[in-house]
C-alpha positions in Angstrom: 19.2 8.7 10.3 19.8 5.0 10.8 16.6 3.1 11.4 16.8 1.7 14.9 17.4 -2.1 15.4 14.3 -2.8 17.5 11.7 -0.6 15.2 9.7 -1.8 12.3 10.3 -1.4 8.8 6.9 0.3 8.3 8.2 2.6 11.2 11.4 3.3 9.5 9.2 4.3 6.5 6.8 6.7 8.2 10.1 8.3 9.9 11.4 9.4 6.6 8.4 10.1 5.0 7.6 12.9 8.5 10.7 14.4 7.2 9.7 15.6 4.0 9.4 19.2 3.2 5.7 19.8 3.9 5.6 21.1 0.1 3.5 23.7 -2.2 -0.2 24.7 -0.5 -2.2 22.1 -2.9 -0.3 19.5 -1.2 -0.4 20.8 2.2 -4.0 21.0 2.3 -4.4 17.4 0.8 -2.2 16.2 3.7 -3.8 17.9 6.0 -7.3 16.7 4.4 -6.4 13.0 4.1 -5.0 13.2 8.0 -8.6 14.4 9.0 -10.4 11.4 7.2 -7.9 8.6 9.1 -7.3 10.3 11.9 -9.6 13.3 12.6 -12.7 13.7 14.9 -15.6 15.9 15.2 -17.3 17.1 18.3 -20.3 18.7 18.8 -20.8 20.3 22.1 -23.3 21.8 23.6 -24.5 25.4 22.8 -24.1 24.6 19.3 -20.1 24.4 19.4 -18.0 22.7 16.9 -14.9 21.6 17.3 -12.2 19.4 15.8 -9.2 16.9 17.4 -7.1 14.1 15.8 -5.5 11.0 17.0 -2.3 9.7 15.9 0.0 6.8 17.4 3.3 7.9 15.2 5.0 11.0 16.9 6.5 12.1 14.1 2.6 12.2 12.2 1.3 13.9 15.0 4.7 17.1 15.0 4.2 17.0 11.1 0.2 17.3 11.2 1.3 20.4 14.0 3.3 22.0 11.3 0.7 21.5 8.6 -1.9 23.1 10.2 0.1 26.0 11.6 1.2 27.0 8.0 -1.4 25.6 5.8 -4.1 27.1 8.1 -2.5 29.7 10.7 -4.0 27.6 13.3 -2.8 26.4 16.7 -3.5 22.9 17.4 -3.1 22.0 21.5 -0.8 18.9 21.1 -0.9 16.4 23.9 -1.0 12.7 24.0 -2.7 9.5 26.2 -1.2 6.4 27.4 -3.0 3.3 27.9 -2.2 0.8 30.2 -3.6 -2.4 28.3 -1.7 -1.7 25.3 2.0 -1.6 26.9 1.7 1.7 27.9 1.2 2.6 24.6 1.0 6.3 23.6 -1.4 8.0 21.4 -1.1 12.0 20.7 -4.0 13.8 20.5 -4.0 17.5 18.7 -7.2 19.4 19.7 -8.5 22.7 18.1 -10.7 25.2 19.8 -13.5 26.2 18.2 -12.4 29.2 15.7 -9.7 27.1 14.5 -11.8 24.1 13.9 -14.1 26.8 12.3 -10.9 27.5 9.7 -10.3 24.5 9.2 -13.8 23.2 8.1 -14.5 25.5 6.0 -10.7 25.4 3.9 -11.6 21.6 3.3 -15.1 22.7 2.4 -16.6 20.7 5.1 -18.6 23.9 5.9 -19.6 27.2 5.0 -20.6 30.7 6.1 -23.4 32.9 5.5 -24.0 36.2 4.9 -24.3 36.6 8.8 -21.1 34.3 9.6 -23.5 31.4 10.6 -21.5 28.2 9.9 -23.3 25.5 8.1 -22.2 21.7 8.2 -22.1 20.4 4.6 -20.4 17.3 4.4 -18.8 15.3 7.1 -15.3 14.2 5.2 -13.5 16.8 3.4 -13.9 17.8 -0.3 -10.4 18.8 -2.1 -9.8 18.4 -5.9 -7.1 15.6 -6.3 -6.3 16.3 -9.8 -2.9 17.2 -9.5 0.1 14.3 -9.4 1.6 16.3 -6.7 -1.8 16.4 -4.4 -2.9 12.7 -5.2 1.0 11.7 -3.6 0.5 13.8 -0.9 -2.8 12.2 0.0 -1.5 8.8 -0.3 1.4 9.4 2.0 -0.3 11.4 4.6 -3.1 8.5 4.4 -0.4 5.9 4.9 1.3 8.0 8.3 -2.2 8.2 9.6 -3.9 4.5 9.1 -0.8 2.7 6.7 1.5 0.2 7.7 3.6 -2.1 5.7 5.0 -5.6 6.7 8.7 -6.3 6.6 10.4 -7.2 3.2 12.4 -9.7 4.7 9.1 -11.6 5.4 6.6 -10.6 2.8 5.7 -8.1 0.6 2.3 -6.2 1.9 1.6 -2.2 2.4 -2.0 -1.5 3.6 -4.0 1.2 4.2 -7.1 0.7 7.1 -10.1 2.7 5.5 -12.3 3.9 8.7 -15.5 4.5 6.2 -16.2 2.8 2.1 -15.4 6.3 1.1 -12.3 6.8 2.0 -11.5 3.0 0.2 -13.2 4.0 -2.5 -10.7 7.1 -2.6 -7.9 4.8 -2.1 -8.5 2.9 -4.8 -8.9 5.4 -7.4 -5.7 7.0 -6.4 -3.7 3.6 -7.2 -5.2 3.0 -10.4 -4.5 6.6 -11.4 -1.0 5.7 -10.1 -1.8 2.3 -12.4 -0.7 0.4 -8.9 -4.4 -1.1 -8.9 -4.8 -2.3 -5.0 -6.6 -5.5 -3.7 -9.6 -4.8 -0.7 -11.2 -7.1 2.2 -12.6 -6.7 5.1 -11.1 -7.1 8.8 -12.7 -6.5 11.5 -15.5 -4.6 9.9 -13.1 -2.2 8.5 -11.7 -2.3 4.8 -8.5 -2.9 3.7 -7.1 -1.5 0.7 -3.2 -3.3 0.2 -0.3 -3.9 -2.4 0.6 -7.2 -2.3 3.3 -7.6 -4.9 7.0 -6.5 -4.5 6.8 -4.0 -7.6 4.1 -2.0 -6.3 5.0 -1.7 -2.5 8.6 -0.4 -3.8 6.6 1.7 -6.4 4.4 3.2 -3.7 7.0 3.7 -1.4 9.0 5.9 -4.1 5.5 7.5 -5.2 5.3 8.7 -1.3 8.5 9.9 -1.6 10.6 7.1 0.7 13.2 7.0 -1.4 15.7 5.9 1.0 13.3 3.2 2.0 13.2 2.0 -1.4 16.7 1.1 -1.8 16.6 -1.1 1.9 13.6 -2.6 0.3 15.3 -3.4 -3.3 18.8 -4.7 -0.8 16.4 -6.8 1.4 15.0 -8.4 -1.8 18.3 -8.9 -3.1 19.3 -10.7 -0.2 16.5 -12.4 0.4 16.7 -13.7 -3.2 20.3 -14.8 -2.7 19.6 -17.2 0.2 16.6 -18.6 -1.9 19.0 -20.0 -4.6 21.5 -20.7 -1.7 19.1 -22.8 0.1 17.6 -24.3 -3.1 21.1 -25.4 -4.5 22.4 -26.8 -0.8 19.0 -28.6 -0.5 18.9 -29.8 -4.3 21.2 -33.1 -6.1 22.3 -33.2 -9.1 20.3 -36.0 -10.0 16.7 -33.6 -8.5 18.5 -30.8 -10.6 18.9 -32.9 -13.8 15.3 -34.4 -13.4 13.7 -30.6 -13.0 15.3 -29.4 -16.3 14.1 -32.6 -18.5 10.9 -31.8 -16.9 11.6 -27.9 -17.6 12.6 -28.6 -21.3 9.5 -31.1 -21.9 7.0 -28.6 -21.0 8.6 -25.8 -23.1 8.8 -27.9 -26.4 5.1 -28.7 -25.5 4.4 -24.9 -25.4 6.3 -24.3 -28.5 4.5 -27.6 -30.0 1.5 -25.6 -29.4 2.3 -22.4 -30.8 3.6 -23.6 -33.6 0.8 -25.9 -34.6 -2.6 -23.9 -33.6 -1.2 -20.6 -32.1 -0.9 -20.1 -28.0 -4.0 -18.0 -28.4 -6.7 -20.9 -28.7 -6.1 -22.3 -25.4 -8.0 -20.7 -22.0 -6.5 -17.6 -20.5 -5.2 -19.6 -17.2 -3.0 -22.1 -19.8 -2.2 -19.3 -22.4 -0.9 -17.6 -19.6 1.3 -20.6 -18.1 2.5 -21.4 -21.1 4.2 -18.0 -21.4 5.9 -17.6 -17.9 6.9 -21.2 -18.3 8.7 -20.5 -21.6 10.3 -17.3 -20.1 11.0 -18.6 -17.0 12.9 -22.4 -17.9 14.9 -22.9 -14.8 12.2 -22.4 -12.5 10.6 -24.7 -9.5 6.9 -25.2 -9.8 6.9 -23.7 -6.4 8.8 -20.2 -8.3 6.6 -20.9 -11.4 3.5 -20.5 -8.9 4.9 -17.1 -7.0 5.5 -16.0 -10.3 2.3 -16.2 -11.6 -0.5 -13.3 -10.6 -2.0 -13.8 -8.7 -0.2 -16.5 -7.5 -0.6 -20.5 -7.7 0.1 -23.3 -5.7 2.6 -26.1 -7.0 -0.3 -28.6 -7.4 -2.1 -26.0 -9.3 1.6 -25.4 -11.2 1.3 -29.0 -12.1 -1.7 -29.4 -12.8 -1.7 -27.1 -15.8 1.6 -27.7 -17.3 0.1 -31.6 -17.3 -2.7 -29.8 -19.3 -0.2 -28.4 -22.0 1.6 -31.6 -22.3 -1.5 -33.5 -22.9 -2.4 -30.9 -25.5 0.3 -30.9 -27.4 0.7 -34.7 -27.9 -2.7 -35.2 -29.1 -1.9 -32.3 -31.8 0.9 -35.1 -32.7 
């Protein structure tokens, strides 16, 4: 389906990922599991009943949550939604669960268990599902992403983020990237933590790990684009003379490098210099500005300088 002009790019991507088949039953329940700890509710009422509702802004989260639990669990969610007046009439959908579902549900994400009697106990207050398999560690991550993710627009910057209600869901988050060696950066915003990707490699990576393939190749055009204009600009805004003066500098700083490495070996300088050194040799047409983006994580232009000054220095007191 084409993505609608006025809609974000990070709800382009949560349209196509809703679309998905919902997948084998491992997967299905760690949907439906990672859905309950960004977006799921429990209620205890009075009498001793137990019951279970969700919250989701993204229709398409809130029909594919629907489907989950009516297969995955044979239960019959009530599906209904809320619309608040302070947030632009904003709507929120709401799926609520009677008792004897959310009774079913509990206990197949072993939040609970049953006695001898059929006396439900509480156990743990998140659910507990073995992510062991590729498969169900994908399936977490995307259903984590249409329940608390967003992701800016590539045209802009390169940032996908997932809003952790609770340190153990982060603390799930960020196991499941570096088992999907995409290791993610954390803070904290608003008393919440924030588990993101930051650099263009991984949010494409992610996206194709979720399954947004589609997404993926709008991404990888965007960049492409976006790209092209940079060297459009940079040439229109550039002189011969500027361009000329850069390269000298470029080709100074590289035969310090090599000066370097051929005299006492890259290895004995600091990390943060080794380091330049090497994306400055690979990289000899480069801006300090580009230089700086390309480093990780990245470096301001005075920083830039300040280093490759460093490596100059070094290598002429070799001489």
């Amino acid at each position: 389906m084409p993505r609608d002009q006025n809609q974000s790019f990070s709800g382009g991507v949560k349209d196509e990922l809703v679309r998905l088949p919902l997948g084998k039953s491992c997967c299905q329940l760690s949907e439906i599991g990672a859905l309950t700890r960004t977006s799921g509710n429990l209620h205890f009422r009075s009498g001793g009943v137990l019951t279970v509702t969700y919250r989701l802004e993204h229709t398409g989260a809130a029909r594919r949550l629907f489907q989950l639990l009516k297969t995955r669990l044979q239960v019959s969610p009530v599906l209904h939604y809320t619309q608040s007046p302070r947030l632009g009439g904003r709507r929120t959908w709401v799926l609520s669960l009677d008792e004897a579902d959310s009774r079913a549900l509990l206990i197949a994400l072993h939040m609970a268990e049953t006695d001898e009697n059929g006396r439900m106990t509480i156990r743990r207050t998140v659910p507990r599902h073995p992510l062991t398999r590729q498969c169900c560690r994908r399936a977490f991550l995307r259903a984590a992403f249409l329940g608390a993710g967003t992701m800016s627009n590539p045209e802009k910057s390169y940032h996908l983020e997932w809003r952790a209600e609770d340190d153990r869901l982060a603390d799930t988050l960020r196991q499941l990237l570096e088992r999907s060696e995409m290791p993610g950066l954390s803070y904290q915003r608003k008393g919440k933590t924030v588990v993101c990707l930051k650099r263009a490699e991984q949010v494409s990576g992610m996206l194709a790990l979720m399954g947004a393939h589609g997404s993926v190749l709008k991404m990888e055009n965007i960049r492409v684009n976006r790209q092209t204009r940079l060297r459009a600009n940079r040439a229109a805004n550039c002189d011969e003379h500027n361009s000329e003066r850069m390269l000298d500098a470029s080709q100074k700083q590289i035969q310090a490098c090599r000066d370097i490495s051929l005299r006492v070996g890259l290895f004995t300088l600091p990390p943060a210099l080794r380091e330049m050194a090497r994306v400055r040799m690979e990289n000899p047409s480069l801006s300090l500005a580009e230089l700086g983006a390309a480093m990780d994580p990245p470096l301001s232009k005075s920083a830039v300088n300040h280093r490759l000054r460093r490596l100059t220095e070094i290598a002429e007191n070799l001489e």
